[in-house]
C-alpha positions in Angstrom: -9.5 22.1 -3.8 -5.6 23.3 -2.8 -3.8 21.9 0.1 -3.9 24.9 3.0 -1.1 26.1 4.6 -0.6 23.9 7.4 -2.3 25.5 10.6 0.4 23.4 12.5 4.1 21.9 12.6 4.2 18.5 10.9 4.2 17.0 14.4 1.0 18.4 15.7 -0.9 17.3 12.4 0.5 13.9 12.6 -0.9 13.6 16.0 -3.9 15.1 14.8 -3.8 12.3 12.1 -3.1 9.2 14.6 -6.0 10.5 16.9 -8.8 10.2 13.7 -7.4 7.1 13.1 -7.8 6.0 16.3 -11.2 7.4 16.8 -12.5 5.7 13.4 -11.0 2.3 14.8 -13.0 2.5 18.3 -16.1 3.8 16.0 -16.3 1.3 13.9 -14.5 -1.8 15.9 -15.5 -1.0 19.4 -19.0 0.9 19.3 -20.1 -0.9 15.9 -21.2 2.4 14.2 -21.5 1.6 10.3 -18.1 2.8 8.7 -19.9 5.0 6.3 -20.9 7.3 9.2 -18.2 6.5 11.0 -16.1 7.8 8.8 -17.8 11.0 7.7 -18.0 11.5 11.4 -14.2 11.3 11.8 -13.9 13.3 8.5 -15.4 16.6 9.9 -13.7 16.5 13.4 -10.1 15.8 11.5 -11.0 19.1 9.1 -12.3 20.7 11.9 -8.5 19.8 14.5 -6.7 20.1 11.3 -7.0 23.9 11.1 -9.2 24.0 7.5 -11.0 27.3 7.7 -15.0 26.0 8.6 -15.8 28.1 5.7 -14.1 25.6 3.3 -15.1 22.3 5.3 -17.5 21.6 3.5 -16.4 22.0 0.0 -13.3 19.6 1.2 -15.4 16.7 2.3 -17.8 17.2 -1.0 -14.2 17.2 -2.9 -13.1 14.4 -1.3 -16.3 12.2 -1.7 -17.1 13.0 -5.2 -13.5 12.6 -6.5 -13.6 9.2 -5.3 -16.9 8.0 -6.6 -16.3 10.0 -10.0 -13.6 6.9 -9.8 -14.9 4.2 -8.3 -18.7 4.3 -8.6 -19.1 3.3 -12.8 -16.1 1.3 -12.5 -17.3 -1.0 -9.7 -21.2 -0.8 -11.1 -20.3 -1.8 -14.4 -17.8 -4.3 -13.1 -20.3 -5.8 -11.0 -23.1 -6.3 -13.7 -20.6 -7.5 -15.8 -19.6 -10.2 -13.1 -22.7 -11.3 -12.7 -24.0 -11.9 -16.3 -20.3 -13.8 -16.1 -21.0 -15.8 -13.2 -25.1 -16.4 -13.5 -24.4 -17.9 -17.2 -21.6 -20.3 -16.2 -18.8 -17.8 -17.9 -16.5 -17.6 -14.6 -17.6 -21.3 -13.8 -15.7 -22.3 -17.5 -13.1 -20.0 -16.9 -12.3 -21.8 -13.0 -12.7 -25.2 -14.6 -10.4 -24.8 -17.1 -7.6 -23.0 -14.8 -8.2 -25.7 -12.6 -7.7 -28.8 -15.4 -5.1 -26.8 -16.6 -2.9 -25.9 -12.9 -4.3 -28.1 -10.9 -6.3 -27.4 -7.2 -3.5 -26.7 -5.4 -1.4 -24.0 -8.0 -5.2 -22.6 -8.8 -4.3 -19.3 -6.1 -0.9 -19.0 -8.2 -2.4 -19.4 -11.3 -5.3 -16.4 -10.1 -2.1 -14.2 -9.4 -0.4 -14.8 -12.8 -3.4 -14.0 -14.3 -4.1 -11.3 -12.4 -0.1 -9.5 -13.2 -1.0 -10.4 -17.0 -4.1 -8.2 -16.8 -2.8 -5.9 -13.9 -0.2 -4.5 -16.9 -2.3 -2.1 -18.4 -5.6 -2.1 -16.1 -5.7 0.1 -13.1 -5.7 -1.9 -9.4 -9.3 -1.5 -8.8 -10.5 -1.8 -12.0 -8.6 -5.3 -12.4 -9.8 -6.3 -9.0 -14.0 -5.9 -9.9 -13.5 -8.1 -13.6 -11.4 -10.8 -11.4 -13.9 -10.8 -8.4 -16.3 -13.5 -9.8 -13.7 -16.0 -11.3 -12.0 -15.1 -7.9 -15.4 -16.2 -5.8 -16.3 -19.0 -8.0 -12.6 -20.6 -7.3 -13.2 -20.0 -3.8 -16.4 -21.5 -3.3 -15.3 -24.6 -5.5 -12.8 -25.9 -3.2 -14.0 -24.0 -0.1 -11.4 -22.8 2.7 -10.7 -19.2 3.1 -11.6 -16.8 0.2 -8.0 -14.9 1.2 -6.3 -18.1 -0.1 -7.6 -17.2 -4.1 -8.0 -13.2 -3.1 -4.9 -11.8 -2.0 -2.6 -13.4 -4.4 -4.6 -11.5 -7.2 -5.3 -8.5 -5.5 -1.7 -8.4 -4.4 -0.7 -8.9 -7.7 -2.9 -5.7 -9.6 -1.0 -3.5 -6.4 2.3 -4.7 -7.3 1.7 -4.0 -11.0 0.1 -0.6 -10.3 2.4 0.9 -8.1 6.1 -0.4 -9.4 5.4 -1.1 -13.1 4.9 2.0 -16.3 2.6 2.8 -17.9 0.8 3.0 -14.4 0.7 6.6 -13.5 2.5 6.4 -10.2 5.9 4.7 -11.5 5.5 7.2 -14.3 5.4 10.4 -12.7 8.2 9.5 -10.4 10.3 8.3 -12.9 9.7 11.7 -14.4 10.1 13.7 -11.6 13.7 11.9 -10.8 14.6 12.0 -14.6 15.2 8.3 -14.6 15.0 6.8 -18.5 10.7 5.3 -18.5 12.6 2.4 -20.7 14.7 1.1 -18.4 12.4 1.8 -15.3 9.9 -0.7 -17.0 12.5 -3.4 -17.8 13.9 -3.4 -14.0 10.2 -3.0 -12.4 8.7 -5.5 -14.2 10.7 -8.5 -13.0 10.8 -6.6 -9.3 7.4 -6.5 -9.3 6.9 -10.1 -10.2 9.5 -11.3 -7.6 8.3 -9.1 -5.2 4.6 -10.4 -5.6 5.9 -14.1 -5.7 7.9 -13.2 -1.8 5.6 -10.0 -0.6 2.1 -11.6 -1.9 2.0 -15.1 -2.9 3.5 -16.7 0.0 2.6 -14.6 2.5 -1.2 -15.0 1.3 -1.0 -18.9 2.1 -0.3 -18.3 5.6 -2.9 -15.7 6.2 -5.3 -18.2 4.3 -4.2 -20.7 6.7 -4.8 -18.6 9.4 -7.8 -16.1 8.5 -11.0 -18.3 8.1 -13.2 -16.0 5.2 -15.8 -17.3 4.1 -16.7 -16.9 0.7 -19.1 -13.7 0.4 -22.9 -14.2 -0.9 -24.1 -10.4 -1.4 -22.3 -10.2 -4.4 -22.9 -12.9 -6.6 -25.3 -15.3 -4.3 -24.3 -19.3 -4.4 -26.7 -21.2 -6.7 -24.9 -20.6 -10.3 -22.5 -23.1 -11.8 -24.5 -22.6 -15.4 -28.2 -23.1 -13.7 -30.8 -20.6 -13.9 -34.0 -19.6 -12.4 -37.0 -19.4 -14.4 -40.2 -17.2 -14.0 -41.8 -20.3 -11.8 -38.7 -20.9 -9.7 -37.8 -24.2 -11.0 -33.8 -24.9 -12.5 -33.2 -24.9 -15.5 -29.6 -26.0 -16.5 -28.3 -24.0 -19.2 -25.7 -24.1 -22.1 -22.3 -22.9 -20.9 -20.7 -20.8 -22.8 -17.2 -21.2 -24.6 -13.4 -21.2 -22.7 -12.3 -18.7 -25.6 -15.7 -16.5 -25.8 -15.4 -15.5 -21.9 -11.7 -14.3 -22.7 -12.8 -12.8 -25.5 -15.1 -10.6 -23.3 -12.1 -10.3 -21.0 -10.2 -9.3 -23.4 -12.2 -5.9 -25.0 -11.5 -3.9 -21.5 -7.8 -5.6 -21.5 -7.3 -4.1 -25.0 -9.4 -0.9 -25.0 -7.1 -0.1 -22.5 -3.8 -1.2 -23.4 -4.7 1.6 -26.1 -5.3 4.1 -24.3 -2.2 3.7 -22.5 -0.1 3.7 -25.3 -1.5 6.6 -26.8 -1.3 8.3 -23.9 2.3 7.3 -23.3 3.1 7.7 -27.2 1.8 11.3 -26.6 3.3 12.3 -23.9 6.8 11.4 -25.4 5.8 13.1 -28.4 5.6 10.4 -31.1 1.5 11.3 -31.5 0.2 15.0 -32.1 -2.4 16.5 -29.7 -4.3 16.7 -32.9 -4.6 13.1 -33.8 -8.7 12.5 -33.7 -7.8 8.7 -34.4 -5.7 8.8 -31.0 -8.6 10.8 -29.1 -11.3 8.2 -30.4 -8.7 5.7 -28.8 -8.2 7.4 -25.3 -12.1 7.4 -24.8 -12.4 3.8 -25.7 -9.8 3.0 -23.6 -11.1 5.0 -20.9 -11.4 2.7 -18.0 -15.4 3.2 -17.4 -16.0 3.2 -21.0 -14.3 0.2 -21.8 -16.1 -1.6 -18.8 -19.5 -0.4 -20.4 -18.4 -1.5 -24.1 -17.8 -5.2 -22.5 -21.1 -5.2 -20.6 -23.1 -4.4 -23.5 -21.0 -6.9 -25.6 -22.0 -8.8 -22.2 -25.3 -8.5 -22.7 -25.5 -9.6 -26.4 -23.5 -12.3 -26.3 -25.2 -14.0 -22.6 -27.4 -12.0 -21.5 -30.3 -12.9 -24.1 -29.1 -16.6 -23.6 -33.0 -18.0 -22.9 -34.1 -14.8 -21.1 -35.9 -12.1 -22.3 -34.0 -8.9 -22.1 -36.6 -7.3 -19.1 -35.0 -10.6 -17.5 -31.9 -9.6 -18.0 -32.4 -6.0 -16.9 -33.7 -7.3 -13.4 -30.6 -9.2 -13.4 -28.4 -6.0 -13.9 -30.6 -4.3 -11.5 -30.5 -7.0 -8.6 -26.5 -7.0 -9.3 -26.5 -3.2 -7.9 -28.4 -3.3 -5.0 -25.4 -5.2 -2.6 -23.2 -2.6 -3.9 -24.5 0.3 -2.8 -22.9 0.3 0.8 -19.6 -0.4 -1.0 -19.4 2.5 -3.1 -20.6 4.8 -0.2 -17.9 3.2 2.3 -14.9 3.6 -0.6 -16.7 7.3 -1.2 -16.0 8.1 2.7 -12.8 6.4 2.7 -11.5 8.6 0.0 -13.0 11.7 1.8 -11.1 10.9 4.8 -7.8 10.6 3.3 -8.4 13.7 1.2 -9.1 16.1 4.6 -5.8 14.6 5.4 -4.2 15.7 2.4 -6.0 18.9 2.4 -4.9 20.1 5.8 -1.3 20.4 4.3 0.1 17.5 6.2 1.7 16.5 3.3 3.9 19.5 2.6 4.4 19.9 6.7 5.9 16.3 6.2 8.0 17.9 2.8 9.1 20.2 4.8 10.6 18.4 7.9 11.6 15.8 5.8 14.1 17.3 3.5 17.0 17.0 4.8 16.7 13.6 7.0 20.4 13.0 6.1 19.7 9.2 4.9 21.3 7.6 1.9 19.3 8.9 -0.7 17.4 4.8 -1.6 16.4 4.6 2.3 15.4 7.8 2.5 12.9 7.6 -0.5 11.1 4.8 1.0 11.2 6.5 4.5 9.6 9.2 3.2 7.0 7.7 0.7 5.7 5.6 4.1 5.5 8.6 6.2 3.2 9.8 3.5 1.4 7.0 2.6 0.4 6.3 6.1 -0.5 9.7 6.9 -2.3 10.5 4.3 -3.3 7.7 2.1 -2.8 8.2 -1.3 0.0 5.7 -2.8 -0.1 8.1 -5.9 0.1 11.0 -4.2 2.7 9.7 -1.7 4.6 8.4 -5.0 4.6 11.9 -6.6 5.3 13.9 -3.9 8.5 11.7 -3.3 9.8 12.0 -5.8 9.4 15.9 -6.6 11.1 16.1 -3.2 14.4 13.7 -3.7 14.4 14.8 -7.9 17.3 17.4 -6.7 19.2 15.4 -4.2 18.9 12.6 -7.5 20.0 15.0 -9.9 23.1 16.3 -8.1 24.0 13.1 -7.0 24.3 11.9 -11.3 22.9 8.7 -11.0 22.9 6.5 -13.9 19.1 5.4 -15.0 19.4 2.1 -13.0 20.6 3.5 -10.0 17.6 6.3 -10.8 14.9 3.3 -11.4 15.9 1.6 -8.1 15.1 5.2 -6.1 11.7 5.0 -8.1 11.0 1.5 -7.3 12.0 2.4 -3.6 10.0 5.0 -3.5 7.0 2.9 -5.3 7.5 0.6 -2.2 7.1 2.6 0.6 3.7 4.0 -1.2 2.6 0.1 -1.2 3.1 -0.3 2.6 1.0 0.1 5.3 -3.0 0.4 3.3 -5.4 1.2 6.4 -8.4 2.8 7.1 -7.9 6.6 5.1 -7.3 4.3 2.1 -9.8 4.0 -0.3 -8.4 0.4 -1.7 -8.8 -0.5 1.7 -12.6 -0.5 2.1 -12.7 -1.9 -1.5 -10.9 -4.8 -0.9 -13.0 -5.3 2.9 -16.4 -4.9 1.4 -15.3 -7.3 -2.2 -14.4 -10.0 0.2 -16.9 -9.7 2.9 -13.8 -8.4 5.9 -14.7 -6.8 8.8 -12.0 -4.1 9.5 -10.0 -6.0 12.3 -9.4 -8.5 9.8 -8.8 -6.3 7.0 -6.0 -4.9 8.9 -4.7 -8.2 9.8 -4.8 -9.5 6.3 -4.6 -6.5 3.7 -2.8 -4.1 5.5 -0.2 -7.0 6.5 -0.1 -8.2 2.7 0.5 -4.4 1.4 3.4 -3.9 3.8 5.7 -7.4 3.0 4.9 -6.9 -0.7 6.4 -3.2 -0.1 9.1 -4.3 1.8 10.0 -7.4 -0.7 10.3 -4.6 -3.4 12.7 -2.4 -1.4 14.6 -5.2 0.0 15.1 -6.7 -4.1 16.3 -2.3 -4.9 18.5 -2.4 -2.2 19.9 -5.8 -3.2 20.6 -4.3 -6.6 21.6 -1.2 -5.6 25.1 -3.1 -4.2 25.3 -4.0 -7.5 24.6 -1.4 -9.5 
């Protein structure tokens, strides 16, 4: 579904916006209604204020449900039975021990972030964020403490990868849109984006792990693992753990289906591949995110999940993994509903429109305008796009060089990063992974999203005085 034309001035349907906000805050902090109604609620009373003809209300909130889940539901279900086979058979247990031997306790949440910018290269934020969530938990619950202490440096590092480094879509498009060299913005975001997680992320994450008592969740992934099973009679039986390098080996099929697919797709889109190449097609369905996930859950399966079970065993295993999920793909599901009304009721172009001609210098006034968006609508990768489509001109005329042009991308990547609340799908992923209620959330995530944006603006406009 379109955006409408905007029934209102951008300042009416940012008021419009602040009051759902609002509303869905006192809903689900104050009166305690269950954020999945809560926000489906809020949802139909925005489209309703918003101007979106009633005729079309419907189809909008159906839109913005099923766009989401056609994201996030195989993803996270896959991702999920795959952490669990991994955790039940000892597989994230070797992979914590040996992190641990290997960085010692107190570098193990560093270590979980450079891991995490390793894998966050190629694999979406979300989907690199449901493989990490078990060695994640099983870190946590080995030394105890807040779960944001081994959380948010790794989560922090898959958003700083996703939204500043190609061949992410966001960093791409812009980069396009401006006509900034894809080359050069990878070679200048990269080393941002790993400076700007070290500042934004890292450090910041210690303090709110000081601060923010989490415990480690249970629905997940339960306690009782550490390579011990349960047999048909309830008694424990320990079990043989698995090999360091055959868990990364089953880390590694979803890293590398995917690393394909993204160069193929890139290689296309520059024209080194033909539309035509089958090879290349066979490559970009491997490599599709959801597919790759199933290819290393069945791989999963073989490999552990026959280890001393039968494989009705290991279905009930599979099974009992999806239950706890259930409310967490309906919550993201609302979430992305929410911010897609708000998207749908034209407030973005209303904000286009007004915000044109701000009469900033052209770095500020990308990341002005990519925050505006981002909080008002939700969408990093829309607020990223439409950004950029906007300044491309003002860029253009200007005759930047490609550094000066990768800096306005990486600004603009920044202000997309900031400010992740409740119309934000990522948001209610990351609350429901880690067991946050949304006060906390907000306190923690949202905080963590906005120095890691700010940390990547403040490194652009450093360089810019240089450039």
């Amino acid at each position: 579904m379109d955006p409408i034309t905007p029934a209102y001035g951008a300042t009416v349907l940012l008021l419009i916006a602040a009051a759902a906000v609002a509303l869905l805050l006192v809903l689900i902090i104050k009166v305690k209604l269950h954020a999945f109604v809560a926000l489906v609620v809020v949802s139909v009373l925005t489209a309703v204020a918003a101007g979106i003809p009633v005729a079309d209300i419907p189809t909008a909130l159906l839109a913005g449900f099923g766009g989401t889940l056609g994201a996030v539901a195989l993803l996270v279900g896959f991702g999920v039975m795959l952490g669990r086979l991994l955790e039940l058979t000892g597989g994230a247990q070797v992979l914590a021990d040996t992190m641990i031997n290997r960085f010692g306790e107190q570098r193990a949440p560093l270590a979980l972030g450079v891991a995490a910018l390793l894998f966050g290269f190629p694999i979406f934020f979300d989907a690199g964020l449901v493989v990490f969530l078990p060695i994640i938990l099983t870190v946590a619950r080995r030394f105890g403490g807040s779960v944001l202490t081994y959380a948010l440096p790794a989560a922090g590092a898959f958003a700083a990868m996703h939204a500043i480094v190609p061949p992410h879509p966001g960093p791409v498009a812009a980069g396009e849109f401006v006509g900034a060299d894809l080359g050069v913005v990878l070679l200048v975001g990269l080393p941002v984006a790993i400076v700007s997680w070290f500042v934004g992320s890292y450090l910041v994450s210690r303090y709110l792990g000081a601060r923010f008592q989490v415990d480690v969740p249970t629905v997940l992934f339960g306690r009782e693992n550490d390579g011990i099973e349960v047999d048909a009679a309830g008694e424990k039986q320990a079990t043989r753990l698995p090999s360091f390098w055959t868990v990364v080996g089953l880390l590694l099929i979803p890293l590398v289906l995917i690393t394909g697919n993204t160069l193929v797709n890139t290689l296309r889109t520059a024209g080194k591949i033909s539309d035509d190449a089958v090879w290349a097609d066979v490559l970009t369905l491997l490599g599709t995110t959801s597919v790759a996930l199933l290819i290393a859950l069945l791989v999963a399966i073989a490999v552990f999940g026959t280890r001393g079970r039968s494989m009705a065993d290991t279905t009930r295993i599979l099974d009992e993994a999806l239950a706890p999920i259930c409310s967490i793909i309906l919550i993201t599901g609302a979430g992305g509903m929410f911010g897609f009304v708000l998207r749908t009721s034209g407030i973005g172009s209303a904000l286009t429109d007004s915000l044109s001609d701000v009469g900033l210098p052209l770095l500020l006034q990308a990341f002005v305008i990519s925050t505006v968006l981002r909080v008002a609508q939700g969408s990093a990768t829309v607020a990223l796009t439409t950004t950029a489509g906007l300044i491309a001109s003002q860029a253009t005329e200007a005759g930047y060089g490609d550094f000066k042009l990768t800096l306005i991308v990486i600004a603009i990547a920044a202000g997309a990063t900031v400010l992740s609340h409740v119309n934000d799908s990522g948001f209610w992923l990351v609350s429901r992974f880690f067991g946050m209620d949304e006060a906390t959330t907000l306190k923690t995530w949202t905080v963590m999203e906005t120095t890691l944006g700010l940390s990547a603006f403040g490194l652009a406009s450093l360089l810019w005085l240089f450039a």
